[in-house]
N, C-alpha and C positions, 0 to 999 in steps of 0.2 A: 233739677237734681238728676232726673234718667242722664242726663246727654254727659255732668259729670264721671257718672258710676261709671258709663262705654269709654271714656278717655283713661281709665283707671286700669294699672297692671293689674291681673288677677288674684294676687295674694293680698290686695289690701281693701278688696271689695267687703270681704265679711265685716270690715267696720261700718260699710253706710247704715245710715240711721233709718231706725225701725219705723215704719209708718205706725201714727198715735192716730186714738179716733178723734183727738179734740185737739188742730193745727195751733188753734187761734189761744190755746190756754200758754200762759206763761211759761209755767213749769215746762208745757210742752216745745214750746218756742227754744227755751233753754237748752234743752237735751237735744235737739236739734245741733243749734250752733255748739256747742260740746264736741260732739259726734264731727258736723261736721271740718271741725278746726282736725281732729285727731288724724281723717282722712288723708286733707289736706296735708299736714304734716308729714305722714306716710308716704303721701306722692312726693312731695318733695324730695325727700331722703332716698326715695325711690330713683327719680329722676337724675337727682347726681351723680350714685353709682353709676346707671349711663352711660352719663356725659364724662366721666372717668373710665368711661371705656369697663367697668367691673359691673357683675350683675351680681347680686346677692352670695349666688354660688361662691363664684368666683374669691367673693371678698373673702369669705369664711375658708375658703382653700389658701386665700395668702397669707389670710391669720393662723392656720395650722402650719403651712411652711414656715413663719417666721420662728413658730414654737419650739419646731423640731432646729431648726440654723441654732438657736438658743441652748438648747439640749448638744447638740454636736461642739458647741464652742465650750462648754462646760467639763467636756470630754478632752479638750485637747492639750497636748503636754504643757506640764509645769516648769519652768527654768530652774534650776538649780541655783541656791542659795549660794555663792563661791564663796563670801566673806563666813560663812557658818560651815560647810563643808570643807574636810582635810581628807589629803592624800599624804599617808606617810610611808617613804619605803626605806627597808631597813636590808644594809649590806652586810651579808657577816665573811669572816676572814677563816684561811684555813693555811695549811702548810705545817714546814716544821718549825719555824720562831714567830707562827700568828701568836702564840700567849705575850708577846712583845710588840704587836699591830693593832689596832684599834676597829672596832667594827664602826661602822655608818648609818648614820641616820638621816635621811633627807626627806625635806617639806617639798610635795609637788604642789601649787596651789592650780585649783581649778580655774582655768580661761573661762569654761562656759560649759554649757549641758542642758538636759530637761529629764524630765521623769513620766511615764502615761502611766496611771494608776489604774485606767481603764482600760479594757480590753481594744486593741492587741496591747499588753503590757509592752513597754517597751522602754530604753535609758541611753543615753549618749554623751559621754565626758569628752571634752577636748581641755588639752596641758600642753603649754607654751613650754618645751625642752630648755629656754633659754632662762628660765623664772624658777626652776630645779634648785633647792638651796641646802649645804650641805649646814647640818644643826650642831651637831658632835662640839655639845659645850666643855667636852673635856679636855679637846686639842686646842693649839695657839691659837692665835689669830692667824700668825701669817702659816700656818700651818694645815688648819682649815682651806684659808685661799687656795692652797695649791693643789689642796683634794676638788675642791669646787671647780677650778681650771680644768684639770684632768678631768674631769667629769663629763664637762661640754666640751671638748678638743675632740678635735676627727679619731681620738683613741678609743672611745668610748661614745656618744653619745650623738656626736658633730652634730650641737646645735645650727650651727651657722646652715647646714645642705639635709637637716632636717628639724624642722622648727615646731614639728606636731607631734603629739603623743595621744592618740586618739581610742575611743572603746564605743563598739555600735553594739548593738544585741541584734540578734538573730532571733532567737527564741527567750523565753522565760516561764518557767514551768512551776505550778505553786507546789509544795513540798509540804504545808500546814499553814493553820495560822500565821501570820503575819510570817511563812518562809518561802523564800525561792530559789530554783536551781537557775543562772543566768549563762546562758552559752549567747558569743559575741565574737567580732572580730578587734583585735588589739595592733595594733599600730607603732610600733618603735622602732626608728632607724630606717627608715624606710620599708619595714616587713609587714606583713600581716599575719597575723597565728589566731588560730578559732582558742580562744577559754572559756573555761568553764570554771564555776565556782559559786557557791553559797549566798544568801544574800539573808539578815535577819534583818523585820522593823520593830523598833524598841522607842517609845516615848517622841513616835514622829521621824525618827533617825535611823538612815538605810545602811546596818553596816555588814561587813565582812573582810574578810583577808582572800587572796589573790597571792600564788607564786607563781612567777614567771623567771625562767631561764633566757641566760643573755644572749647562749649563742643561738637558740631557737631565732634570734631577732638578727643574727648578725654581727653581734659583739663579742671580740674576743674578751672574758676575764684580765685584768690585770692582776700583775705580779711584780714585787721589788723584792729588792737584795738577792738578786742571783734564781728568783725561784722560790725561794726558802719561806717568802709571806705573800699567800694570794688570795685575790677576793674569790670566794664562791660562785659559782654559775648562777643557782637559784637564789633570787631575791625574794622577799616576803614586802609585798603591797597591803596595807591596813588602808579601810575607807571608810568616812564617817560621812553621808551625805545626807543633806536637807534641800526639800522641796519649798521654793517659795508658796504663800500661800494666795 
């Protein structure tokens, strides 16, 4: 028994078994082999770690690391829901015979994005210019078509030599309860413009409105009949976004 205790790492010596004044009694025979099965066990478990190249320390430092990788991936952005999340922008009309012109309503549907709800807040939408769909259930069909053409034609939007409409955040500043102030850079036409704007959450769902000006991007306004009917600079962007969960 001595020559076992000396082969034993020092943490698991405090199990060897206690010297009894009576070897030869059963009971005491017992509490022996007990003790020393427990030892044993000890070293073994001991010994693995080892031969794993891990000493006790160590293991309990990979066990903490894995904690904390766990904690940090829990932390890391949410993809944006696209089939639950809308982007609606609404074009309104001015001049002197707009009362005879029709304002615009078009569906952006979201490509892709995420959300961090954890610090650094942060949000990122990307919109395929080509996927741009004008709504306006009040005009024709073939009428509609040709606002939707115009729309994506190098007049306005050239899908074709710009195929992104993209929004990064910079900052995000909380403003109250479930509110925040969101500055970012926005992406149309080949431009970038820093905005700024509002953000409320309501029953899960991130929304606000966004105006943004054409030629700030680049785009000249459109006009028909001479002048007389033009669209506005300033459009109004509505966004209703959900976070997968």
């Amino acid at each position: 028994m001595p020559c076992l205790l000396t082969a034993m790492p020092p943490s698991s010596r405090h199990c060897a078994p206690r010297v009894l004044p009576d070897r030869n009694s059963t009971a005491c025979r017992s509490r022996i082999r007990r003790s020393c099965w427990r030892c044993a066990d000890k070293l073994a478990r001991w010994l693995l770690l080892v031969r794993r190249g891990m000493t006790p320390t160590r293991s309990i430092a990979l066990a903490l690391a894995t904690v904390a990788a766990t904690a940090v991936a829990s932390a890391e952005n949410r993809p944006i829901d696209a089939d639950r999340s809308t982007l609606t922008v609404f074009v309104y009309k001015s001049g002197l015979f707009s009362a005879f012109a029709d304002d615009h309503v078009i569906r952006a549907p979201i490509a892709f994005g995420s959300i961090s709800t954890d610090p650094p807040l942060a949000v990122e939408v990307s919109v395929r210019s080509a996927n741009l769909r004008v709504l306006d259930p009040r005009l024709a069909t073939d009428k509609r078509a040709e606002v939707q053409t115009r729309m994506l034609s190098s007049e306005v939007l050239d899908s074709l030599k710009y195929p992104d409409i993209t929004f990064t955040s910079t900052a995000i500043e909380s403003s109250g309860p479930d509110r925040w102030m969101v500055t970012g850079g926005l992406s149309i036409h080949g431009e970038t413009r820093s905005t700024r704007f509002p953000v409320v959450r309501q029953d899960g769902r991130y929304r606000g409105t966004v105006v943004v000006k054409q030629r700030d991007f680049g785009i000249q306004p459109i006009s028909i009949v001479g002048g007389t009917v033009k669209v506005k600079d300033e459009l109004k962007v509505e966004f209703d976004i959900v976070a997968q969960r």
